[in-house]
N, CA, C and O of each residue as an XYZ file, in Angstrom:
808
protein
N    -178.119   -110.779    -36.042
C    -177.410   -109.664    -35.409
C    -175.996   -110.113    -35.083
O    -175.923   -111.231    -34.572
N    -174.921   -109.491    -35.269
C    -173.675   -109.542    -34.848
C    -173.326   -109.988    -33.653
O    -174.281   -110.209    -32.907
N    -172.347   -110.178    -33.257
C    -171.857   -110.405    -32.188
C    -171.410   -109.416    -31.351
O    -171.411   -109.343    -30.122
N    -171.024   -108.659    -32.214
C    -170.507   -106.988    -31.671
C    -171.652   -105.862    -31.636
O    -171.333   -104.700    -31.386
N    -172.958   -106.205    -31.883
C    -174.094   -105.466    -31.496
C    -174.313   -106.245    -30.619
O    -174.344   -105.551    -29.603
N    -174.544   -107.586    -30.264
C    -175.660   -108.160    -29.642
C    -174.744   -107.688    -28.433
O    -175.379   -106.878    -27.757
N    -173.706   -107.872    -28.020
C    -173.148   -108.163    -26.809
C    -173.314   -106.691    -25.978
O    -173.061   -105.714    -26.682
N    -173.600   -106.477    -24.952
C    -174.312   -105.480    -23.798
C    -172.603   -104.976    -23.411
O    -172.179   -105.651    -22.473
N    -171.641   -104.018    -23.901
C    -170.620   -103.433    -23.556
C    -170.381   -102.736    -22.368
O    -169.344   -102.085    -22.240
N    -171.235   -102.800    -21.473
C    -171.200   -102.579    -19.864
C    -170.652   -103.465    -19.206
O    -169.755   -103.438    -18.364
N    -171.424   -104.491    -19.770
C    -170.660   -106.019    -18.775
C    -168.904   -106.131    -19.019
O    -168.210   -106.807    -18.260
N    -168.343   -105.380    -20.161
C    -167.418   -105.528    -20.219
C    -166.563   -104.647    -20.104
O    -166.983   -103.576    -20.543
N    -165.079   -104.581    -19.534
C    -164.238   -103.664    -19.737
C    -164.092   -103.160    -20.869
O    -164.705   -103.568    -21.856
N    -162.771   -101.639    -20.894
C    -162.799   -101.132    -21.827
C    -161.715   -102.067    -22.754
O    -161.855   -102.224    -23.967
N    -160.469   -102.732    -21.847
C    -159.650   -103.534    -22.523
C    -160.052   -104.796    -23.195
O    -159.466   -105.227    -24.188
N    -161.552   -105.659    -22.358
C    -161.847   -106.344    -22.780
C    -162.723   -106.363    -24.194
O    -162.713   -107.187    -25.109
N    -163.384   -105.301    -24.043
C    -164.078   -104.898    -25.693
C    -162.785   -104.640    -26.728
O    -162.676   -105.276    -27.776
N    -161.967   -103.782    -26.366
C    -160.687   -103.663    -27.315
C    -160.296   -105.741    -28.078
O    -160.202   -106.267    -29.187
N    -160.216   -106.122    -26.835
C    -160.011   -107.869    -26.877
C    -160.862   -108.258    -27.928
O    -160.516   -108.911    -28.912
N    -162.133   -107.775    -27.648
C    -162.685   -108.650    -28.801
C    -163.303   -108.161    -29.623
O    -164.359   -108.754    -29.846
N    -163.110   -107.257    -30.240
C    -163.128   -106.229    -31.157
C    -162.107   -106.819    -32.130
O    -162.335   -107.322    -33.230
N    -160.710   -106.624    -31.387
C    -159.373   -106.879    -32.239
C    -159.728   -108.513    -32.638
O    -159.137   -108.899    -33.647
N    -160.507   -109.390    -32.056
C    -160.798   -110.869    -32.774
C    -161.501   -110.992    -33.485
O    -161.441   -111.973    -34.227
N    -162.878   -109.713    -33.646
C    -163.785   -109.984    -34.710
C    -163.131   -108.927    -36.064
O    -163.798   -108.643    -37.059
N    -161.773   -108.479    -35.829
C    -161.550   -107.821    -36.872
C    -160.661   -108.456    -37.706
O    -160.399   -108.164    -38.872
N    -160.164   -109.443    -36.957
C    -158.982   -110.443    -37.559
C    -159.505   -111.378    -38.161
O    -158.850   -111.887    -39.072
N    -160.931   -111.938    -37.830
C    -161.409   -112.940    -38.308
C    -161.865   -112.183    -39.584
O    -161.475   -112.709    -40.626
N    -162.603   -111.066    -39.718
C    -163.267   -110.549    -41.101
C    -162.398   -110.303    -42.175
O    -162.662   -110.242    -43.375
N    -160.855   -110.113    -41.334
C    -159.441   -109.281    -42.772
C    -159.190   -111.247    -43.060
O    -159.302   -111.817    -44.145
N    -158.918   -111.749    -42.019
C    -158.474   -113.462    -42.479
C    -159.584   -114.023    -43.378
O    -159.055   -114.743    -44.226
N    -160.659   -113.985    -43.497
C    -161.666   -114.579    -44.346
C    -161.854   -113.511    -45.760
O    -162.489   -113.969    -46.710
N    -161.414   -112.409    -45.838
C    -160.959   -111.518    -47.000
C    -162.397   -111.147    -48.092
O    -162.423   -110.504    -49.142
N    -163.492   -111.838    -47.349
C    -164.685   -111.291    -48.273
C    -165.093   -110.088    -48.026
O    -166.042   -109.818    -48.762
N    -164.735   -108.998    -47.131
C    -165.249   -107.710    -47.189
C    -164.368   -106.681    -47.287
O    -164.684   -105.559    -46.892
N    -162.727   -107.042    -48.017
C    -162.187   -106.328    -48.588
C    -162.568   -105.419    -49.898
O    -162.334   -104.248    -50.196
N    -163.407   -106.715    -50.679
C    -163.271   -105.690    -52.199
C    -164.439   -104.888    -52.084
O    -164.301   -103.754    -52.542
N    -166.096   -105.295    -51.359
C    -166.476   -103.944    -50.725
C    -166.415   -102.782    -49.952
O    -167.193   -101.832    -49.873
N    -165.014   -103.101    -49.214
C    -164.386   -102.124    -48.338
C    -163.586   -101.002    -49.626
O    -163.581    -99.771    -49.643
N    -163.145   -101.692    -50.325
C    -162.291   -101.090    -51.511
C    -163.215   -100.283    -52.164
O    -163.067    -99.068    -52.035
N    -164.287   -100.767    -52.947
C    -165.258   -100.129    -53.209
C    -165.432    -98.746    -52.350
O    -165.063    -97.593    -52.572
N    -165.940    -99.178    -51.590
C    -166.771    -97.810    -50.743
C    -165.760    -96.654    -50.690
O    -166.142    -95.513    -50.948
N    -164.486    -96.910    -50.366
C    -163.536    -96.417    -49.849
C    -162.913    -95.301    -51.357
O    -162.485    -94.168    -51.139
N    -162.961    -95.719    -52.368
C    -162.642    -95.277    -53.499
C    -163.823    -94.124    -53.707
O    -163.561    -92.934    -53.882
N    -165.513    -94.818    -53.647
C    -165.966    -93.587    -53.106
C    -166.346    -92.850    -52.630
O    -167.165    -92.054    -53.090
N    -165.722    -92.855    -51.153
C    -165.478    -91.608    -50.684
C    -164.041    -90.965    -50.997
O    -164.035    -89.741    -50.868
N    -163.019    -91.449    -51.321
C    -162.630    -90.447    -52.309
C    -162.847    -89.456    -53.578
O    -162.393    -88.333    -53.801
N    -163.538    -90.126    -54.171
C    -164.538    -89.406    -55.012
C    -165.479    -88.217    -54.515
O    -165.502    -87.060    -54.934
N    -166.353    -88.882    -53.377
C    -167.013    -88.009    -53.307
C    -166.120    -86.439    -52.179
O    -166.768    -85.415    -51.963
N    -165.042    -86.568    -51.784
C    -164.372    -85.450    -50.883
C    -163.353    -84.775    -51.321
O    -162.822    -83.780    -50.828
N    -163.038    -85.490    -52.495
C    -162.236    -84.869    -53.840
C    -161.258    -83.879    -53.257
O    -161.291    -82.667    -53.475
N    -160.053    -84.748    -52.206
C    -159.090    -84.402    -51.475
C    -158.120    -83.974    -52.495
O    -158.202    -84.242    -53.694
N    -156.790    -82.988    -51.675
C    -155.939    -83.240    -52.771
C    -154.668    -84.002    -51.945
O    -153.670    -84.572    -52.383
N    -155.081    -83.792    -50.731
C    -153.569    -84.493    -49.507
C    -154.624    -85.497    -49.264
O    -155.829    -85.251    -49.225
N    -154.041    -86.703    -49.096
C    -154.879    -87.593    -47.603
C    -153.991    -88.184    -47.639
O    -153.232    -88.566    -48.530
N    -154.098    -88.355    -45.968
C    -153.285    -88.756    -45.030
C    -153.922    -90.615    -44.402
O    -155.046    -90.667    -43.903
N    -153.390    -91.447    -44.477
C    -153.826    -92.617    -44.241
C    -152.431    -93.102    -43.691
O    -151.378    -92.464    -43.712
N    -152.747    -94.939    -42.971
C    -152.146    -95.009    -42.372
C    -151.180    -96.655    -43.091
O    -151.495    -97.220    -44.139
N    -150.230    -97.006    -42.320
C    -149.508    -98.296    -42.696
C    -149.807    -99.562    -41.767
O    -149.244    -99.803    -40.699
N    -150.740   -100.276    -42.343
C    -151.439   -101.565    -42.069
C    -150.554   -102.111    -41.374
O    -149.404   -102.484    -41.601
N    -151.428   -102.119    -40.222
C    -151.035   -103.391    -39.158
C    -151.587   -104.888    -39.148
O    -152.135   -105.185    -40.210
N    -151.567   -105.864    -38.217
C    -152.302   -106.936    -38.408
C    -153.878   -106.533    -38.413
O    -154.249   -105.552    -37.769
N    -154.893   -107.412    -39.244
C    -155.924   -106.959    -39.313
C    -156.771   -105.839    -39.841
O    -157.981   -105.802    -40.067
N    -155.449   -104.568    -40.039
C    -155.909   -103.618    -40.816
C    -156.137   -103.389    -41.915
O    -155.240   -103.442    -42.756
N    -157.513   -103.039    -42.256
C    -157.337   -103.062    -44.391
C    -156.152   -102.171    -44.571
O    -155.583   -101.261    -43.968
N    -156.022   -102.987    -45.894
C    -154.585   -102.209    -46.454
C    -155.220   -100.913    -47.315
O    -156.212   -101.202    -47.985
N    -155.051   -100.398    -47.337
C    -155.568    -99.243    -48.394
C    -154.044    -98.794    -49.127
O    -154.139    -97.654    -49.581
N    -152.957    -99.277    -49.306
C    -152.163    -98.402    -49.932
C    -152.255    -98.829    -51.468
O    -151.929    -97.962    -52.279
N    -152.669   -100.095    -51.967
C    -153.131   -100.022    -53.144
C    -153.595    -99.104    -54.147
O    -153.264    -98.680    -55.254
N    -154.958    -98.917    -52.859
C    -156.276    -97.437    -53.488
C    -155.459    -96.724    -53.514
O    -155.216    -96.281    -54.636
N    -154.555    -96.192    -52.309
C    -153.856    -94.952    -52.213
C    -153.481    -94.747    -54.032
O    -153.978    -94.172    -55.000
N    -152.374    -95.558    -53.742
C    -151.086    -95.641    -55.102
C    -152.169    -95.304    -56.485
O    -151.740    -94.545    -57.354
N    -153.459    -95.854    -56.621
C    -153.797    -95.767    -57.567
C    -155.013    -94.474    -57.625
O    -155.653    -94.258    -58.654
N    -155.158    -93.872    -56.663
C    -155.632    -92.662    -56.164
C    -154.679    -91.329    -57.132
O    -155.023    -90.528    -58.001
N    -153.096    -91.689    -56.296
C    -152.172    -91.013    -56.936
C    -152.153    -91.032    -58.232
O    -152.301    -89.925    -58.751
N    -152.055    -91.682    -58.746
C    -151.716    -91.915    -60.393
C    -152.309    -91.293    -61.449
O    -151.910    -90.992    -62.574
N    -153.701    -91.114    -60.661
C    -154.550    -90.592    -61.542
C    -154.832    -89.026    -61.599
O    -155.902    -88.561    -61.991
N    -153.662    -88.204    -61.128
C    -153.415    -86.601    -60.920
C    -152.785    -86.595    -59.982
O    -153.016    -86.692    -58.776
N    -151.460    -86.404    -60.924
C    -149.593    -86.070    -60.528
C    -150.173    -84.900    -59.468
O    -149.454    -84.963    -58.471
N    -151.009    -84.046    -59.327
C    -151.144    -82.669    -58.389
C    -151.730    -83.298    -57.052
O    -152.175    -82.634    -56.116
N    -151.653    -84.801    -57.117
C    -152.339    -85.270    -55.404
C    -151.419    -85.904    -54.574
O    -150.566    -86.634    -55.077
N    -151.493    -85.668    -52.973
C    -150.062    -86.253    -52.324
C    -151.144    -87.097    -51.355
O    -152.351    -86.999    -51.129
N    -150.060    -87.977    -50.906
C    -150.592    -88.582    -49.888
C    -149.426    -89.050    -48.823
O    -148.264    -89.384    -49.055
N    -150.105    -88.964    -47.629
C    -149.131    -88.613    -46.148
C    -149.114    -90.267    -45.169
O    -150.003    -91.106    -45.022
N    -147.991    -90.221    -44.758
C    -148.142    -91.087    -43.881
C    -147.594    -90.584    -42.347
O    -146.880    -89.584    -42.275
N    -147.975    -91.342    -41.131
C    -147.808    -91.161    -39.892
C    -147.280    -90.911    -39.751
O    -146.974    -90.757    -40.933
N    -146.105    -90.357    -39.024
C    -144.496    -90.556    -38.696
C    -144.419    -90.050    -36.577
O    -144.673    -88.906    -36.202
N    -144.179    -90.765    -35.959
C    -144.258    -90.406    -34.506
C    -142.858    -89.809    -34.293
O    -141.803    -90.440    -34.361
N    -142.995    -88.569    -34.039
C    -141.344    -87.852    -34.126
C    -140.861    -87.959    -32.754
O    -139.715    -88.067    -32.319
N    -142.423    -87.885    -31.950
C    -141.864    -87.900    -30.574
C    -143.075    -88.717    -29.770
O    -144.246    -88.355    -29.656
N    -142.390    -90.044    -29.194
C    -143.655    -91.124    -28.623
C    -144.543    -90.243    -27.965
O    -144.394    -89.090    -27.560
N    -145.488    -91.018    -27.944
C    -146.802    -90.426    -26.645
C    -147.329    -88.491    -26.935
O    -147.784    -87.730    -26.080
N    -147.012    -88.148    -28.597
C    -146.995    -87.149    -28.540
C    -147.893    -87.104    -29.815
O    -148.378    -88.185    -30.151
N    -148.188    -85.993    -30.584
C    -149.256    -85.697    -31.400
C    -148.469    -86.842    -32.965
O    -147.287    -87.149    -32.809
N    -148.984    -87.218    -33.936
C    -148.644    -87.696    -34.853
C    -148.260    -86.210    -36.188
O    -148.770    -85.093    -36.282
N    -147.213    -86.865    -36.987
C    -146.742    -85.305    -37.997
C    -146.521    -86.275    -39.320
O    -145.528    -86.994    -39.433
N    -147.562    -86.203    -40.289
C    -147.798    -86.422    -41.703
C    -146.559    -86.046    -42.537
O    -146.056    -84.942    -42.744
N    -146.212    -87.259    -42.951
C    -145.068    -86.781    -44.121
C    -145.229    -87.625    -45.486
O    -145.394    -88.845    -45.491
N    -145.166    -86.878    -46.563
C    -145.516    -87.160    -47.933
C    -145.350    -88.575    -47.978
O    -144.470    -88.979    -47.218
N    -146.143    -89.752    -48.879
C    -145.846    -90.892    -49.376
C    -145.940    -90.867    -50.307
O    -146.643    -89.982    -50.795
N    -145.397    -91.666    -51.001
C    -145.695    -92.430    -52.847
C    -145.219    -93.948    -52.548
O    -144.713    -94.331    -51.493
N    -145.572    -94.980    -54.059
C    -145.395    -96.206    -53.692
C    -144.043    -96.347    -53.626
O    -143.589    -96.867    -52.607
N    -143.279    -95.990    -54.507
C    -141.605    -95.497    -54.198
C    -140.988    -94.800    -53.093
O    -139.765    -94.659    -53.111
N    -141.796    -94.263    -51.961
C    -140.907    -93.805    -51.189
C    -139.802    -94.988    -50.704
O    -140.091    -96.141    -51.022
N    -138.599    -94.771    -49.978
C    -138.034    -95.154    -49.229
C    -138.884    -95.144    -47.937
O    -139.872    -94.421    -47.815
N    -138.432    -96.008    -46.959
C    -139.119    -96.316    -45.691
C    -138.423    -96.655    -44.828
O    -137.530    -97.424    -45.186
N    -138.469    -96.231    -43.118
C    -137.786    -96.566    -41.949
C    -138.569    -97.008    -41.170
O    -139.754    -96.686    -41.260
N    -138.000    -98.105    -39.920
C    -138.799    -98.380    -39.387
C    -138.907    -97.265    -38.214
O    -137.790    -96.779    -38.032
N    -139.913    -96.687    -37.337
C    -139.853    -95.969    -36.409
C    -140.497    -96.701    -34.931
O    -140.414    -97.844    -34.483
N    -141.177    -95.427    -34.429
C    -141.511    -96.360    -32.787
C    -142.581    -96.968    -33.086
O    -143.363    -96.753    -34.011
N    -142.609    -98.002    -32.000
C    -143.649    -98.968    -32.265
C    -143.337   -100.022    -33.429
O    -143.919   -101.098    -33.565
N    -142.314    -99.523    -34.243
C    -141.927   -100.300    -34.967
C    -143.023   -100.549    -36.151
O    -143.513   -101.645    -36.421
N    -143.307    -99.322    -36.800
C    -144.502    -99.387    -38.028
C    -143.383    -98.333    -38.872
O    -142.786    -97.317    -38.517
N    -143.409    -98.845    -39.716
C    -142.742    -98.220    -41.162
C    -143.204    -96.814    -41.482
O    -144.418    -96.665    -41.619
N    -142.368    -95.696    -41.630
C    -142.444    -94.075    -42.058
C    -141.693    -93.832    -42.869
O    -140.550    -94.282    -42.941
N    -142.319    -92.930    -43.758
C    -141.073    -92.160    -44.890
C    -139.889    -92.030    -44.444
O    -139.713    -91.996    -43.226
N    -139.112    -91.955    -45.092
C    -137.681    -91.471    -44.509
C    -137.549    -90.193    -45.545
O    -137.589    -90.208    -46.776
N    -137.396    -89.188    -44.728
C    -136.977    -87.543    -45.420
C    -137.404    -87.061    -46.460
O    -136.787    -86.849    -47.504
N    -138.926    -86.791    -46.115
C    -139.889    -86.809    -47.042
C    -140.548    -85.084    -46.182
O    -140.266    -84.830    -45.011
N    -141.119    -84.448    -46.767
C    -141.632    -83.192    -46.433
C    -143.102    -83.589    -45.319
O    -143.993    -84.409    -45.542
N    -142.942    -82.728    -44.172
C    -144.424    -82.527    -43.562
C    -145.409    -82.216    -44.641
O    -145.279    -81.656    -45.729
N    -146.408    -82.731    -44.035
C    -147.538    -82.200    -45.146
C    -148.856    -82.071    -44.395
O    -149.020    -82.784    -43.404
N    -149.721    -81.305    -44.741
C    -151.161    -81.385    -43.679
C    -152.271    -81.763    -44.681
O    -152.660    -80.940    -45.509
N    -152.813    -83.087    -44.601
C    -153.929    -83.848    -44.971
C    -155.361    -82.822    -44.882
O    -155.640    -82.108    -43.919
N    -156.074    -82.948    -46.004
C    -157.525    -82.570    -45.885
C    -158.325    -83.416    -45.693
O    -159.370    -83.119    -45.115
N    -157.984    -85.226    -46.281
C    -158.694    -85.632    -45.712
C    -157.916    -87.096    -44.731
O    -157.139    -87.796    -45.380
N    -158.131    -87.431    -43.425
C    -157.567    -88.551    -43.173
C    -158.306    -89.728    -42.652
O    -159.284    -89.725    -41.905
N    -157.614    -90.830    -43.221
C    -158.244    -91.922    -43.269
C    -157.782    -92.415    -41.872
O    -156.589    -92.276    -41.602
N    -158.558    -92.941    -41.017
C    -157.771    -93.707    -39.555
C    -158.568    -95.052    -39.601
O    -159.670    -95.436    -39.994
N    -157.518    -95.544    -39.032
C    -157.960    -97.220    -38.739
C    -158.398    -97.242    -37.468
O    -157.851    -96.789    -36.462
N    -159.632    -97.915    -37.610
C    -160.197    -98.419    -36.226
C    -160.158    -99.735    -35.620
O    -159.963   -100.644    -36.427
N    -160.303   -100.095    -34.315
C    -160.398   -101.174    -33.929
C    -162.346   -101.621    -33.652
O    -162.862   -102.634    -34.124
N    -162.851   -100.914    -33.080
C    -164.298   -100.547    -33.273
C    -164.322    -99.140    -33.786
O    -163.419    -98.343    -34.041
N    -165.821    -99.067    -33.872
C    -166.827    -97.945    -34.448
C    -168.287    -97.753    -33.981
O    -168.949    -98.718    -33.600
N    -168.730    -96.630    -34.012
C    -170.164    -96.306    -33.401
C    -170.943    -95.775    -34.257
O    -170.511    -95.228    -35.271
N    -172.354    -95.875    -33.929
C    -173.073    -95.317    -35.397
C    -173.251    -93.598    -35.013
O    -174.127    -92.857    -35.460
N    -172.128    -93.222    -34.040
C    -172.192    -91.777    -34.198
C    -171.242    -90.886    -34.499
O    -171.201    -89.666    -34.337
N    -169.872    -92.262    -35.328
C    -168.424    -91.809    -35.200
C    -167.678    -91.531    -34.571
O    -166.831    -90.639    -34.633
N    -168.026    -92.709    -33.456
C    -166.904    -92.198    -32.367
C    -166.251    -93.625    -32.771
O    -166.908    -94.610    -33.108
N    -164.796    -93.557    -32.675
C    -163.714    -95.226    -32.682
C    -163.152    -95.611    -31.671
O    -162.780    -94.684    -30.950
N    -162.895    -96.776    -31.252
C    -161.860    -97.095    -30.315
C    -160.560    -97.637    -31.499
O    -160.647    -98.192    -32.594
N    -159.863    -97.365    -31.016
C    -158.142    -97.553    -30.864
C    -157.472    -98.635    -30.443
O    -157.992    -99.740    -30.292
N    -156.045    -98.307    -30.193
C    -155.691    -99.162    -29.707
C    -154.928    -98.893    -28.069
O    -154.175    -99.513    -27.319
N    -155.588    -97.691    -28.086
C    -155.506    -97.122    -26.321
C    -154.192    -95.893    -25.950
O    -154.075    -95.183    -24.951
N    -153.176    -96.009    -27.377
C    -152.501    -94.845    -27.286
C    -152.481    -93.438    -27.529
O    -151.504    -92.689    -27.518
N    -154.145    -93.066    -27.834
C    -154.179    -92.055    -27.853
C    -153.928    -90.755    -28.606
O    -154.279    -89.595    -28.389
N    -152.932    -91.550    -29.926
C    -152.150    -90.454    -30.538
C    -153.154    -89.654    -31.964
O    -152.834    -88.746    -32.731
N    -154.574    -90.554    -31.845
C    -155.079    -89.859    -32.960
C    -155.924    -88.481    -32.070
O    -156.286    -87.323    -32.278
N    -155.927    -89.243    -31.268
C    -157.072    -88.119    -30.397
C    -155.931    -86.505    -29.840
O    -156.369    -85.355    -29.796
N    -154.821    -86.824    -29.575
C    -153.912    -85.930    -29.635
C    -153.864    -85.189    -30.650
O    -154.136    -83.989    -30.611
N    -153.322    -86.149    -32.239
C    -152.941    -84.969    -33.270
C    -154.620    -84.142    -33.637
O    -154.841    -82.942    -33.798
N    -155.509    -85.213    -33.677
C    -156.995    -83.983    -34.101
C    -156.992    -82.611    -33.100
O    -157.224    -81.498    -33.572
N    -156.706    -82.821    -31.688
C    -156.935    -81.936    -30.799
C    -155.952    -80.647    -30.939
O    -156.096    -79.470    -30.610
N    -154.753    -81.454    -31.646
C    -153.420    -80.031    -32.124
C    -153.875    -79.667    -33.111
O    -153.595    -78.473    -33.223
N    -154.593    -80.100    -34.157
C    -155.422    -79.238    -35.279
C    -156.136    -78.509    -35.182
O    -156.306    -77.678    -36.074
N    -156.773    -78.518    -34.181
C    -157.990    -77.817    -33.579
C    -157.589    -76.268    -33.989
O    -158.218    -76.281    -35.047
N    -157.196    -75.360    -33.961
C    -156.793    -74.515    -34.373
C    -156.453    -74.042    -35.708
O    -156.211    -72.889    -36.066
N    -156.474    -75.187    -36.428
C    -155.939    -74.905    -37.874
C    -157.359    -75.882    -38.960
O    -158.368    -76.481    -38.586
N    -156.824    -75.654    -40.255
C    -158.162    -76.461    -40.858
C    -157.763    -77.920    -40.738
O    -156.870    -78.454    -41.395
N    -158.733    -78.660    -39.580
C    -158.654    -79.433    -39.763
C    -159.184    -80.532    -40.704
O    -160.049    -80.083    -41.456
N    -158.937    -81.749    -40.871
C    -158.959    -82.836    -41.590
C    -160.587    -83.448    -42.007
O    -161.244    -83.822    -41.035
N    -160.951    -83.511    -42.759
C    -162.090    -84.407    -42.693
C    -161.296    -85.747    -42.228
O    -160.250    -86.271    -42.612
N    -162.160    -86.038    -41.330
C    -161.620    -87.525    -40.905
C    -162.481    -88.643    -41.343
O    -163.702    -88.498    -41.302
N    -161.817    -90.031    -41.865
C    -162.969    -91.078    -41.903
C    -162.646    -91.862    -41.455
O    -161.441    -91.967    -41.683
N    -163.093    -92.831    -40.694
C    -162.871    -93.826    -40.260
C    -162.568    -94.993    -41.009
O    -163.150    -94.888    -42.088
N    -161.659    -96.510    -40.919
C    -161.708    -97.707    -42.256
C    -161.898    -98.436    -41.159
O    -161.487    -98.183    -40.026
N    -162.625    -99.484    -41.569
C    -163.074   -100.177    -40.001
C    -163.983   -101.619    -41.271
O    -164.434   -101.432    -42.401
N    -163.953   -102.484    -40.726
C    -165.105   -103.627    -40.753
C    -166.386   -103.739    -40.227
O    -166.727   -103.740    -39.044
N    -167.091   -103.836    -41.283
C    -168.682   -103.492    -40.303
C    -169.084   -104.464    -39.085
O    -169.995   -104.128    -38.328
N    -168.164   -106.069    -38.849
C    -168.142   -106.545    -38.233
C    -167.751   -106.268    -36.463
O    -167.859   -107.054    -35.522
N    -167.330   -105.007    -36.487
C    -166.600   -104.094    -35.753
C    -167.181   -102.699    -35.114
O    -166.660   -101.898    -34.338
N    -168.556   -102.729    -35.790
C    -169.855   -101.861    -35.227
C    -169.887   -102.478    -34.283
O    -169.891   -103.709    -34.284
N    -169.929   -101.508    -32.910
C    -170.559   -101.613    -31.076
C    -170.678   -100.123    -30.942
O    -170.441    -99.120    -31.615
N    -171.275   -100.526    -29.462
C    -171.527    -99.733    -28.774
C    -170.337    -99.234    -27.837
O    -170.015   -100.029    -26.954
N    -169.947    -98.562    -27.876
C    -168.322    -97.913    -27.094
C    -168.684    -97.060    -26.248
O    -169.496    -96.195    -26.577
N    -168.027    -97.131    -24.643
C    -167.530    -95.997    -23.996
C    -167.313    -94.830    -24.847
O    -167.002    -94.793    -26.037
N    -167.612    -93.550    -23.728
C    -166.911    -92.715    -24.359
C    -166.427    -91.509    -23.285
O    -167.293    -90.927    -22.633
N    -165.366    -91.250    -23.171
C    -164.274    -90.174    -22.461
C    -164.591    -88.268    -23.433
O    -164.894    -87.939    -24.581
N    -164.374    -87.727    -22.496
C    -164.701    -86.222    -22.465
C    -163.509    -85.904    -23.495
O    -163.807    -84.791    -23.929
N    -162.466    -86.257    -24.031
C    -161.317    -86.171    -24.954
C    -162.013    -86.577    -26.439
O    -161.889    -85.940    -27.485
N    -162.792    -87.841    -26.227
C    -162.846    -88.351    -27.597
C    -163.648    -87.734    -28.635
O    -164.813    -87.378    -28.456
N    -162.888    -87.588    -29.928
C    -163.586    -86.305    -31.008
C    -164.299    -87.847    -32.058
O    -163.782    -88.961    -31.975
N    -165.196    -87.626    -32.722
C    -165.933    -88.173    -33.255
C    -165.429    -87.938    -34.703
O    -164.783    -86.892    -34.756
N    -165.534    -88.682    -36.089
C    -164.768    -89.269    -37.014
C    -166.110    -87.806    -37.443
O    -166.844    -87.035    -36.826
N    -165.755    -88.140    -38.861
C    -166.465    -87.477    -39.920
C    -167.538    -88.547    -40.404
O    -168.768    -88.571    -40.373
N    -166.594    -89.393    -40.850
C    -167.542    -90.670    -41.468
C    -166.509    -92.011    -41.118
O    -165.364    -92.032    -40.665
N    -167.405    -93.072    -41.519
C    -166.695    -94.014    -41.202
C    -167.062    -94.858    -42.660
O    -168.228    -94.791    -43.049
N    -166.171    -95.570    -43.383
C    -165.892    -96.733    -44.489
C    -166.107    -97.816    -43.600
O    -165.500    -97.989    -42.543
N    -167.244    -98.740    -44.205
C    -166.824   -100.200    -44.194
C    -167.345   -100.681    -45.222
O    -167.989   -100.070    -46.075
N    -167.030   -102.056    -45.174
C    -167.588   -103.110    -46.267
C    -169.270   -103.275    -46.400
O    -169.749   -103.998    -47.273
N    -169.881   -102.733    -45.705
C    -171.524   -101.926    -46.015
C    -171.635   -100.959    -46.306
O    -172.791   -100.553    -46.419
N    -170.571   -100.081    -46.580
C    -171.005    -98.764    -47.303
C    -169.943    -97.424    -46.741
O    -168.853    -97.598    -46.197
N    -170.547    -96.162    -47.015
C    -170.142    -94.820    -46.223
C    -171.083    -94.348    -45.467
O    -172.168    -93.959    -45.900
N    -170.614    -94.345    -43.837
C    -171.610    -93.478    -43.547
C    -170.964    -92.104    -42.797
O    -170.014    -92.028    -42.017
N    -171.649    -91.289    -43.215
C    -171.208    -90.095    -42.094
C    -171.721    -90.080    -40.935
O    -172.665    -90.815    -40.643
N    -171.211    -89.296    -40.156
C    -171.431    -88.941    -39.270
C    -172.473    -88.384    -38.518
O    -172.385    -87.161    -38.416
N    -173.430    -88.900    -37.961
C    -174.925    -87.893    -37.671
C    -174.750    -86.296    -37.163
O    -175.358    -85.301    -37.555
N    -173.604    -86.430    -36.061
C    -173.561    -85.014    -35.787
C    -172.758    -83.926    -37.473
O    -173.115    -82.806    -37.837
N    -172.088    -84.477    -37.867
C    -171.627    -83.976    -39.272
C    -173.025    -83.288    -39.967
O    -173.167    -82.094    -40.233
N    -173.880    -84.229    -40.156
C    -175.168    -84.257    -40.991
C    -175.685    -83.361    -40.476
O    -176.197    -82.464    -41.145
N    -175.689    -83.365    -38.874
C    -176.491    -82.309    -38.418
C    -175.836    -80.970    -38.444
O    -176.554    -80.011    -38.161
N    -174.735    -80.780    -38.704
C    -173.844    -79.851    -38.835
C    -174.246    -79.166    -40.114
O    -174.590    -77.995    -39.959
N    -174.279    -79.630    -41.335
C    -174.277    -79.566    -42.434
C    -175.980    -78.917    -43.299
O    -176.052    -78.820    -44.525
């Protein structure tokens, strides 16, 4: 059993699980063996949601990179876009603007790289990076909040299939707050899983 199942997440804070969450995720991207099954899986669930926008994000430390898949996602039907983050205004909802592997790029807040003057666009399906994951699709973050914002401004419009990209090393048991919306599915290097309430939806 893991380390991130075995351990009883009561005994610990919410910052302190974030703590070591973010160490068992660094150790799984630094040892690089559950990338090319992460790649795998991840390709299909593109396949299987047969998007024509998705919206994914620009790798931080520890985060799988997916812009590879992306780029080669694209390639394979000129009629598919794909979006990246762009924070127009801190502490506020996130606003998707077109990528390709050629875009130009700026750095913005927080200091993570965004298109530069590239069209809004609204994702059908988006990929989010997690720091943990739950086997009911709920994620922790990194405590700013801004994914749980932009899903909640969608709310009104069609929103996103969401999936989670996460390391299966990175399955716990998480808190959970009256705000937090639950993923669609979550990618890791064991597979796709959806979402139970999805399933039960469905």
């Amino acid at each position: 059993m893991s380390e991130s199942i075995a351990r009883n997440p009561s005994a610990e804070t919410k910052a302190e699980l974030r703590k070591r969450l973010l160490r068992l995720r660094g150790e799984a991207a630094a040892n690089g063996l559950a990338d090319a099954p992460l790649a795998a899986h991840l390709r299909n669930a593109l396949a299987r949601y047969a998007p024509h926008t998705v919206g994914f994000y620009w790798p931080l430390a520890g985060e799988f990179d997916a812009r590879a898949i992306i780029g080669e996602w694209l390639a394979h039907d000129a009629r598919r876009q794909a979006a990246l983050p762009v924070v127009a205004t801190k502490g506020q909802a996130l606003v998707f603007h077109a990528w390709a592997p050629d875009t130009p790029m700026r750095i913005g807040h927080h200091r993570i790289p965004e298109p530069e003057q590239t069209p809004a666009v609204l994702p059908d399906v988006l990929l989010i990076p997690c720091v943990g994951f739950d086997g009911d699709g709920y994620r922790l973050g990194y405590g700013g909040g801004y994914y749980d914002r932009t899903l909640a401004a969608w709310s009104g419009i069609a929103k996103p299939v969401t999936i989670g990209i996460a390391y299966e090393a990175c399955r716990a048991s998480l808190p959970r707050e009256v705000h937090d919306i639950p993923l669609d599915a979550v990618v890791t290097d064991a597979g796709l899983f959806a979402s139970p309430r999805k399933i039960e939806a469905s």
